[in-house]
N, C-alpha and C positions, 0 to 999 in steps of 0.2 A: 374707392371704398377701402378702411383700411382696415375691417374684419370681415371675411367671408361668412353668408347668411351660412348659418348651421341646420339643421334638421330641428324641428318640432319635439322630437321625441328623444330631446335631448337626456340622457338618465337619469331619474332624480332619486335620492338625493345625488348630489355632488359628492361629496364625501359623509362617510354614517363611522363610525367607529362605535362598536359594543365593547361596553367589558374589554378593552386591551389592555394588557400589562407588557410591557418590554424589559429583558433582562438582557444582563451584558457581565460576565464575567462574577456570574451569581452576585453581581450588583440589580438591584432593581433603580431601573432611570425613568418609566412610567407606571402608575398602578391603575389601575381598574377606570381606564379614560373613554366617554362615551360621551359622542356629543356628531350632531350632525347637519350639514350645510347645505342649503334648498338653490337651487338655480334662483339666482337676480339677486342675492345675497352677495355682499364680502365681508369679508373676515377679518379678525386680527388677532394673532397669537400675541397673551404680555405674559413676562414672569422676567424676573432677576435672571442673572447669569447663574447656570447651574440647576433650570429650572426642570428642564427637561424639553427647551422650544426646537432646538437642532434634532432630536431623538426624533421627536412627535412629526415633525415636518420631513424627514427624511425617510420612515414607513408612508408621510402620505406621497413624495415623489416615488416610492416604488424600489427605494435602494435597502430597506429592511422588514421582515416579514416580524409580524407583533411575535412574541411568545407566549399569549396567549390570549382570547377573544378573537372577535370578528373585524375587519375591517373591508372596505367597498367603497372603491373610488371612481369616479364615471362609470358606475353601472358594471364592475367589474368585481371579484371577490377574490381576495388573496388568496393562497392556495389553492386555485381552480383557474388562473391566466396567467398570461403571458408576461410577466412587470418589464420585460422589455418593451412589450409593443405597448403598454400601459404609458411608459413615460414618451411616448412619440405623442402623446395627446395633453401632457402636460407642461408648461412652460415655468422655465425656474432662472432665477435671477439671485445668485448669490456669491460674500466673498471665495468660497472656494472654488465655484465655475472661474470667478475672473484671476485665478489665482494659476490656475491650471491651461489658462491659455496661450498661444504662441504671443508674444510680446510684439514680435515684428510684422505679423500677419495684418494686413488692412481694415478698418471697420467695414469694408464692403463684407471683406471676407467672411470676418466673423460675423457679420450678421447672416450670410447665409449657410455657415456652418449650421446655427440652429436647425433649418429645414432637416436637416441629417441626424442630428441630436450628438454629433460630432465635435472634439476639439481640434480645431484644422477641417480645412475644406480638399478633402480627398473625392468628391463625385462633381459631376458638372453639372452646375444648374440648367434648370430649363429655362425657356424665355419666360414664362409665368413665376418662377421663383426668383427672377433677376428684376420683372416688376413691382413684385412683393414687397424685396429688398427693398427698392428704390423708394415706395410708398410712407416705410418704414424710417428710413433715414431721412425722408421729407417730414415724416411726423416728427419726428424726435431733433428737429434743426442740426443735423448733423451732414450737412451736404455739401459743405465746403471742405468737410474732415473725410471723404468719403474714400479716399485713395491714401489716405496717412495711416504710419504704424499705431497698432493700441497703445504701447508706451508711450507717446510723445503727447499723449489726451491729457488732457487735466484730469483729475478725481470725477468731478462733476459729468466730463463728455462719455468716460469709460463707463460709469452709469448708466449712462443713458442707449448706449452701445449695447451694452448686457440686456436693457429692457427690449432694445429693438429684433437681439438675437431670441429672448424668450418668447418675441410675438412672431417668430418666424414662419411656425408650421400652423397659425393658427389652432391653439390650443386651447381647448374646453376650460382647462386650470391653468393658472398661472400664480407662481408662491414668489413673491419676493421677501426675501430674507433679508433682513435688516439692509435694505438697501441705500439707508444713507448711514451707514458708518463713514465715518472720514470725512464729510464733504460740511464743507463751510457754512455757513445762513444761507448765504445766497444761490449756492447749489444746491443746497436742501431743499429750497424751498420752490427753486426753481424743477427740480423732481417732482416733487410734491404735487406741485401744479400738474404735471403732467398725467402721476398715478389719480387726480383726481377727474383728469381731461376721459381716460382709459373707464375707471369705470363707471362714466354717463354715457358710452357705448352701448347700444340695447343690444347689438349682437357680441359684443368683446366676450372676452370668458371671466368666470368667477375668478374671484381675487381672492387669496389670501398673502397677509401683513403683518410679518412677524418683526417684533420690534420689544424693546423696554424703555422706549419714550413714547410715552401717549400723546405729547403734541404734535406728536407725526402722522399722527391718523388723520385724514382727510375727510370732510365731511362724509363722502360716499362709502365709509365704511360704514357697514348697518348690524354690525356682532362682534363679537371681542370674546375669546374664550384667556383665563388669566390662570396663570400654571404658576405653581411653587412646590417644590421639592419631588416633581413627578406627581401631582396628583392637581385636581382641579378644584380650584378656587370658586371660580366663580363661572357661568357663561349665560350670554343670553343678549337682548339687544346693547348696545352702545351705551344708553344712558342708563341699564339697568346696570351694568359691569364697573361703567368707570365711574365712581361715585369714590369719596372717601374713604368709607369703609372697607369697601372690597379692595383699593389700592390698599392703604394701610396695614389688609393682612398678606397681602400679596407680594410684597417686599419688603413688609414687618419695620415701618416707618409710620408715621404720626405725618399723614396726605390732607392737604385739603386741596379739589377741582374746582375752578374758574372756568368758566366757558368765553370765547371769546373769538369773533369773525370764525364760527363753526367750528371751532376746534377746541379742544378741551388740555387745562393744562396745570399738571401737578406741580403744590407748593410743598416741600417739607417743613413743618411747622416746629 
């Protein structure tokens, strides 16, 4: 089994944000952003570069507390927990985790660094986290690469390395951040396939998918919140969001949507 059954009274919402505004150097990067994500949902963050999707996604891993409104992630309320022990239930997949990791360290390794929420593997797994691993790297066809340095992977395999470290401690959330930058069709798409294998997992954890290519969303995405200039555009199911008009004012292009083999895919006209 390659997610452990969870509890029933799993917290819901997943994430709820009222009213949050985020300031930064009496610059405003979010204003008045509210919107909230029900367990067996996934997500996906769009907006332009500049939009505010790094800000917004990094108050919900636990590394910035809003400047003002409410926010509550797995049943937890900012200023009143611990955001440490918060992101030991969250699983994150991005380029600056892969950015910040030992180069020469093994994808064993790094995969079981996740369990620790560590860069570098400084504690000894147990035989149940050495399982894990193992379940993990069987998932993600990375078993022949399983004693080789992260450097020496292609774009495509260190990807998929990152996803296997963020599913390590089995985690309630799971944010993948633009996780195919850089990787070619075929590694895209071969990801792709995977984040879609992930969430038809009935126990897996909620997804969110942040991205500024809408034909990277995979069928199983069922929400799309779309951000421009810090404030919210549009949010609500998938086919209510990604339509023309709401892309159109959302990166302020002249969009028209094709849908096609479940996926949906902007023309600039």
């Amino acid at each position: 089994m390659l997610f452990t059954m969870k509890s029933s009274n799993t917290p819901q919402p997943v994430v709820q944000f009222n009213h949050v505004s985020f300031m930064r150097d009496d610059n405003t990067i979010l204003q008045d952003i509210s919107f909230r994500i029900e367990k067996g949902q996934h997500w996906a963050i769009i907006g332009p570069n500049g939009s505010g999707k790094t800000s917004l996604v990094s108050i919900i891993n636990g590394y910035h507390q809003p400047s003002k409104g409410i926010v509550e992630v797995l049943g937890r309320t900012f200023g009143r927990t611990d955001l440490r022990e918060l992101r030991l239930h969250i699983g994150e997949a991005s380029s600056e985790i892969k950015n910040m990791l030992h180069s020469q360290d093994t994808v064993t390794d790094i995969v079981l660094s996740g369990r620790f929420a560590t860069i570098g593997l400084y504690e000894k797994p147990s035989q149940e986290d050495l399982e894990t691993a193992g379940r993990l790297i069987d998932f993600f066809d990375l078993c022949e690469l399983a004693s080789r340095p992260f450097n020496i992977l292609s774009s495509g395999e260190q990807q998929k390395t990152l996803l296997a470290r963020a599913l390590m401690p089995n985690p309630d959330l799971l944010v993948l951040d633009e996780p195919c930058a850089g990787l070619d069709l075929g590694a895209r798409e071969e990801l792709l396939n995977t984040v879609q294998k992930m969430c038809e997992f009935p126990e897996g954890p909620t997804i969110i998918f942040v991205t500024h290519h809408i034909e990277e969303l995979v069928p199983a995405v069922s929400h799309v919140l779309a951000l421009r200039e810090g404030k919210i555009v549009a949010q609500g199911t998938k086919m209510e969001v990604l339509t023309g008009e709401v892309l159109s004012r959302t990166f302020d292009l002249k969009i028209e949507v094709n849908e096609r083999g479940g996926r949906l895919w902007a023309m600039i006209l």
